[in-house]
C-alpha positions in Angstrom: -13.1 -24.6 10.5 -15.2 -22.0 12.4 -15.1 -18.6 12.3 -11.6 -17.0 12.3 -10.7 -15.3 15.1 -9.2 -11.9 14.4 -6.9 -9.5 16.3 -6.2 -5.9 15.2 -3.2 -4.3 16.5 -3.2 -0.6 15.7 -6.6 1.1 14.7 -5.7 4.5 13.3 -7.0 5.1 10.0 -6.3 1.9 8.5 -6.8 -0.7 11.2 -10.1 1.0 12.0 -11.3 0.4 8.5 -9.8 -3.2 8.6 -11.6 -3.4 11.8 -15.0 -2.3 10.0 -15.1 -3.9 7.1 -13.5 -7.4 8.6 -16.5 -7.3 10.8 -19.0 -7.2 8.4 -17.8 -11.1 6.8 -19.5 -13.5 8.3 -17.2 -15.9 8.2 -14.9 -14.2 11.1 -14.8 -12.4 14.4 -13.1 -9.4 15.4 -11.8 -10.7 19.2 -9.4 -8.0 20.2 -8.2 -4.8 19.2 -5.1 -3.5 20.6 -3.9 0.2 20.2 -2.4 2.6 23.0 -4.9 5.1 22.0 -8.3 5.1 23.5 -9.8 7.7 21.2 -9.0 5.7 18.6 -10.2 2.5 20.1 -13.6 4.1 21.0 -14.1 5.5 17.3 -13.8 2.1 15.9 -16.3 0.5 18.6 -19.0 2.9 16.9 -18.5 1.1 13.5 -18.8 -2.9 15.2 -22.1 -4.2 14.2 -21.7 -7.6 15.2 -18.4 -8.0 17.4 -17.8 -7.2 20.9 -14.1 -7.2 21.3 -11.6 -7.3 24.2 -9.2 -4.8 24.1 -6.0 -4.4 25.6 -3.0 -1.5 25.0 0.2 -4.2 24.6 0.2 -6.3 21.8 2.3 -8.8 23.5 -0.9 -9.7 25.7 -2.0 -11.2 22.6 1.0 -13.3 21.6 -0.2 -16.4 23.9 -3.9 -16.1 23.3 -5.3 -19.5 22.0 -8.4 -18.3 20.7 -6.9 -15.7 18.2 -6.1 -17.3 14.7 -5.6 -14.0 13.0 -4.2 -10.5 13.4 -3.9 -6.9 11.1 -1.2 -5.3 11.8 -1.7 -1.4 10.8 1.2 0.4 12.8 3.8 3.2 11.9 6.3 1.3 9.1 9.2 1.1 11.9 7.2 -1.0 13.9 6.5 -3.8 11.3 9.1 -6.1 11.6 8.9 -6.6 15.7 5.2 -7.0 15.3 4.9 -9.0 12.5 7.3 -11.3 13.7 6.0 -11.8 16.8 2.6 -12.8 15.9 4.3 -14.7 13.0 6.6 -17.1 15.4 3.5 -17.5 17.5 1.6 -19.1 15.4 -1.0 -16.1 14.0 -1.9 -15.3 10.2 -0.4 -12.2 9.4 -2.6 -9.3 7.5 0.4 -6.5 6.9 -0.1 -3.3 5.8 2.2 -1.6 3.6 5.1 -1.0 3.0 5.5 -4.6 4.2 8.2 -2.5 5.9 11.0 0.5 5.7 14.0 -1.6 4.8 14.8 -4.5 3.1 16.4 -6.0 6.1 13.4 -6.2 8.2 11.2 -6.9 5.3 13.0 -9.9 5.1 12.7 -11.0 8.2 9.4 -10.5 8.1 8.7 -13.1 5.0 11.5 -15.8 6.7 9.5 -15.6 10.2 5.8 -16.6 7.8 8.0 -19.3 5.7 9.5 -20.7 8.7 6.7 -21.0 10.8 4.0 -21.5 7.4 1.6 -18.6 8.4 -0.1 -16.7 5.4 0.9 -13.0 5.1 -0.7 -10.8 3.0 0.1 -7.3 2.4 -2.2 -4.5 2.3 -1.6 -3.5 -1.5 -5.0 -3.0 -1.7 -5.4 -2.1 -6.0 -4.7 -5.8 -6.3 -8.0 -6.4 -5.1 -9.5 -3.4 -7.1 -12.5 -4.4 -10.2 -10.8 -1.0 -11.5 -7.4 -2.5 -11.9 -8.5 -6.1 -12.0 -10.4 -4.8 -15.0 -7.0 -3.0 -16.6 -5.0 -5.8 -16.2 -7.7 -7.8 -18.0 -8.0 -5.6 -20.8 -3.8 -6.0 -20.8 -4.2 -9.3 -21.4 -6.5 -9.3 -23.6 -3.6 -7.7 -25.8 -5.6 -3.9 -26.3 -2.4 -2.7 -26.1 -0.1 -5.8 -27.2 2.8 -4.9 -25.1 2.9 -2.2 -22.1 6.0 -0.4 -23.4 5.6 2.6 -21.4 3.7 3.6 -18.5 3.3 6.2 -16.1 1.6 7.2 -12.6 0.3 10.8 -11.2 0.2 11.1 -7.8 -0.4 14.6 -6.9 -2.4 15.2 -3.5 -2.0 17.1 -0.1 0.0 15.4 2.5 0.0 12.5 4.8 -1.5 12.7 7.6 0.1 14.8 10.5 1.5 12.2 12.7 5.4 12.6 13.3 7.0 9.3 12.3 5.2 9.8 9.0 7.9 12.8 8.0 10.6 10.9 9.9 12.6 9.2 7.3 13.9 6.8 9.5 10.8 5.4 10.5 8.7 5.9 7.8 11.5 4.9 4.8 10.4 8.1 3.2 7.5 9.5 1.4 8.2 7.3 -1.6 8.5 4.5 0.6 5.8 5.1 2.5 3.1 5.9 -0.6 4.4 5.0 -4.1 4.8 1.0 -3.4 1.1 0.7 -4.5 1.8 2.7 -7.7 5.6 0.7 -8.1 3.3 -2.8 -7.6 0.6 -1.5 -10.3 3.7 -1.0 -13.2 5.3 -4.5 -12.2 1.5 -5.9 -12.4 0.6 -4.5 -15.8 4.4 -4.6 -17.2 5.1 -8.1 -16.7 9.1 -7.5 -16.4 11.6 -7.0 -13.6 12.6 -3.8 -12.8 16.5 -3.5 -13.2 17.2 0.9 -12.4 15.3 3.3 -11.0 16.6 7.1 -11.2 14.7 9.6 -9.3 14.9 13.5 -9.0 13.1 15.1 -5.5 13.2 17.0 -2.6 11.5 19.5 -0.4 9.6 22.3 -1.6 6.8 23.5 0.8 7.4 20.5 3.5 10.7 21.7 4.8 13.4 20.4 7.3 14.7 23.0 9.8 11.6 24.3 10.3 8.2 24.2 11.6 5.3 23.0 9.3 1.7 23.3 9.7 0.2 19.9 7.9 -3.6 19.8 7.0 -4.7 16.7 5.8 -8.1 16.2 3.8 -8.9 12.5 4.3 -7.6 11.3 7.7 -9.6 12.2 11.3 -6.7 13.5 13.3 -6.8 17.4 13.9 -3.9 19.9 11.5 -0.9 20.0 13.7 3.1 21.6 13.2 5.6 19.5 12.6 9.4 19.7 13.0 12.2 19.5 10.9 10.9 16.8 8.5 13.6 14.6 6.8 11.0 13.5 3.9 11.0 14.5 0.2 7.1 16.7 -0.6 7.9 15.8 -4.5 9.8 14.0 -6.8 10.0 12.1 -10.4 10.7 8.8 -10.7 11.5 6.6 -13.3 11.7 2.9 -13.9 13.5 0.8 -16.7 12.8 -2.6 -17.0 14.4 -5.7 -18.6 12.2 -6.2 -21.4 13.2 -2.3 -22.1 9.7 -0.9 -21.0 9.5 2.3 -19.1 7.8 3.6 -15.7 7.3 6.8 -14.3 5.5 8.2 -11.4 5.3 11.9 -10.6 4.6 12.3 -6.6 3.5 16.0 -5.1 2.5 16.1 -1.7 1.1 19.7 -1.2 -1.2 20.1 -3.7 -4.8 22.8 -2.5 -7.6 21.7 -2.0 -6.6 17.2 -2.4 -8.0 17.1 -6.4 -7.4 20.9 -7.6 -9.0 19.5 -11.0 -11.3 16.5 -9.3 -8.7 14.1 -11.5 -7.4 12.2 -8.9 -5.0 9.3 -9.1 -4.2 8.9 -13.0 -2.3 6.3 -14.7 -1.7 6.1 -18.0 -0.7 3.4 -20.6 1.3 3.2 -24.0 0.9 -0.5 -26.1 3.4 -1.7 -28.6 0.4 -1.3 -31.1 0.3 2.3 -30.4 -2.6 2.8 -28.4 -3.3 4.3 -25.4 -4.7 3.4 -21.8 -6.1 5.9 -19.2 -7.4 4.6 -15.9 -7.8 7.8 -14.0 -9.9 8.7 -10.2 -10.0 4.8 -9.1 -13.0 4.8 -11.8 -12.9 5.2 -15.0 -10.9 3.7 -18.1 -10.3 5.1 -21.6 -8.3 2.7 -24.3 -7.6 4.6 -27.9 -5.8 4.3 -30.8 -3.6 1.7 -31.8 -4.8 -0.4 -35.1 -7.8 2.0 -35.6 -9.3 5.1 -34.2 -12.1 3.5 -31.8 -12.1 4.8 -28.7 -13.9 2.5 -25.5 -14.8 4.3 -22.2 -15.1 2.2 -19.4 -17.6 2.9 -16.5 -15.9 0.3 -14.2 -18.4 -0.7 -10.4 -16.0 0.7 -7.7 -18.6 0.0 -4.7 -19.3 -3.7 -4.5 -14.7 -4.2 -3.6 -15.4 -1.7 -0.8 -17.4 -0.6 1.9 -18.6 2.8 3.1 -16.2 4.8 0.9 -13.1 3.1 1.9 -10.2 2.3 0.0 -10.9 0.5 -3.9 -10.7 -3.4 -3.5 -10.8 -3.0 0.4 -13.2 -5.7 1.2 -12.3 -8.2 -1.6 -8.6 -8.0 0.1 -10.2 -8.9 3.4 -12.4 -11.9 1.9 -8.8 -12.8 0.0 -6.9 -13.4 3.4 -9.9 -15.1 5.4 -9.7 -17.8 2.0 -5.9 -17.7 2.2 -6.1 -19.3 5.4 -9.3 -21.3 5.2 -7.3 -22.9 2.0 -3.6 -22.4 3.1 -3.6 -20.7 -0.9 -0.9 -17.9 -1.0 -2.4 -14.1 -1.4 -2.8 -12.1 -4.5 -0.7 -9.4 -2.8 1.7 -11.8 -1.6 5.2 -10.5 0.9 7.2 -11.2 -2.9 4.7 -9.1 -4.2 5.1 -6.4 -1.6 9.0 -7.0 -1.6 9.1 -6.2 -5.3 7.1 -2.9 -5.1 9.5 -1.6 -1.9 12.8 -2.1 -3.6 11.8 0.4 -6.3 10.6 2.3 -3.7 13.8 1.8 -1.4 15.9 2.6 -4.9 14.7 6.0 -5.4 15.3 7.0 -2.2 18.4 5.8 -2.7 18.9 7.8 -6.0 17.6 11.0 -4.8 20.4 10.8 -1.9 23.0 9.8 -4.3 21.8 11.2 -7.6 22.2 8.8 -10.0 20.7 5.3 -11.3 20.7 2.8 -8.7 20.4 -0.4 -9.4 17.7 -3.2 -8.0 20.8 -5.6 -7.5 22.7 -3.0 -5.6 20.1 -3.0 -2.9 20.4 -6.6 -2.9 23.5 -7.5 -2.3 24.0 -4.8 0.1 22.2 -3.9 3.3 20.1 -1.3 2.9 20.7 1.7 5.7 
């Protein structure tokens, strides 16, 4: 097999970076890009080193292209299932990014079209591919804390970028949706156990609907702008229970000033049957005490050689994952189960913040989800 041919359909902030780092593996070509914005387009172009693309403003100009093998999808949630699928029945590899989508009825969709017509589809759940928490689930393993009995995620940072569908609950699937199914995928990773009830406790405290809000965003290139009337939660607390009787919970806040008020970052943390304690905290670092003794071991973990020019943790080693997945036909280590796992604890505490109560994982699945 030559070099796989790649398509990207979308190159905001994700697909550009897909588009970048894709580019630099020499084992594949970036062919097209496809995205109705030609600012974005032209920003990405700056970053191609070795590619010289054709790009177009429909995807469906790529559907029938014989020399494409591959595409990454990296569209607004809504959107996933119509593209996926497409690409999917003809006959293209499917790179997704997450959510794999907003509800569980086009998610599953999405993994029948890739079983029926025996394309890979990997979902961008992107701390899969992370040394940091390739390097914490190792140390799990290795039984530093014997068994995770409880665990728990902070997610506090400034708000998504300000593009509308993102604060649209109908297209996004909500904030928790849209954001915490890396964090939800990270505590069935390191758990080992199904999740059986979530119960979650949110709503709107700076971000409100019924009027206008002014969102600044720290990380992403497009300029501050007012949105309307957002139908998305700015904060909430979730919690997990799972059926071996461990514990999850993630706390989200999506207005915190300036991103890192304390330069902490992402922090999860870690309780062990043997009574110690795990800290993994700013996609770097790792601190394991307690337990049979009172050592303490502070772990430096490499967080550049996954990624390329400050992108995302495990970034690149995803993309070299998905070129093997379909060089070998092997299945991806953020597999659609994978990514359909992490979305219905997502999809349950939205469900519980509605309804407010426990909802429970079967619920969702033995009824549609609206």
């Amino acid at each position: 097999m030559g070099k796989i041919r790649m398509g990207f359909i979308g190159v905001g902030d994700m697909g550009s970076h897909h588009c970048m780092g894709f580019d630099r593996l020499d084992n594949c070509e970036v062919r097209y890009i496809c995205d109705m914005n030609q600012a974005n387009v032209d920003r990405t172009l700056k970053e191609l080193r070795h590619s010289n693309p054709t790009i177009c403003s429909d995807y469906h100009e790529l559907l029938g292209k014989e020399d494409l093998d591959a595409v990454v999808i990296s569209v607004p949630n809504y959107m996933h299932r119509q593209v996926a699928v497409a690409f999917l029945e003809a006959g293209k590899h499917v790179f997704l990014e997450k959510p794999i989508a907003h509800t569980l009825e086009d998610c599953d969709a999405i993994i029948e079209a890739a079983e029926k017509h025996q394309r890979v589809l990997q979902i961008g759940l992107v701390y899969r591919y992370s040394n940091l928490y390739r390097r914490m689930a190792h140390e799990i393993g290795e039984k530093r804390l014997g068994d995770v009995k409880m665990m728990w995620c902070k997610e506090f940072r400034d708000s998504f970028p300000p593009a509308d569908w993102f604060y649209d609950k109908s297209k996004s699937g909500g904030s928790i949706v849209e954001k915490d199914c890396h964090h939800f995928d990270i505590f069935n990773w390191m758990i080992g156990a199904t999740p059986v009830r979530v119960f979650a406790s949110g709503g709107q405290h700076i971000i409100k609907q019924g009027q206008r809000n002014l969102i600044q965003n720290s990380y992403s290139h497009y300029p501050a702008k007012y949105i309307d009337d957002p139908s998305v939660v700015d904060h909430a607390f979730i919690t997990v229970d799972y059926d071996n009787g461990s514990k999850a919970n993630l706390g989200l806040c999506l207005y915190l000033k300036p991103r890192n008020l304390s330069d902490d970052g992402l922090e999860f943390g870690l309780i062990g049957s043997n009574g110690a304690q795990m800290l993994v905290r700013n996609d770097k670092t790792i601190d394991i005490t307690g337990g049979e003794d009172s050592s303490r071991d502070h772990l430096e973990v490499d967080v550049t050689t996954d990624s390329i020019e400050g992108g995302h943790t495990g970034g690149q080693t995803q993309r070299i994952d998905f070129l093997e997945c379909i060089r070998t036909g092997k299945q991806p280590f953020a597999s659609a189960q994978v990514g359909r796992n992490a979305l219905l604890i997502a999809l349950a505490a939205e469900k519980s913040i509605v309804e407010e109560r426990y909802v429970y994982l079967q619920e969702l699945q033995d009824h549609e989800v609206l």
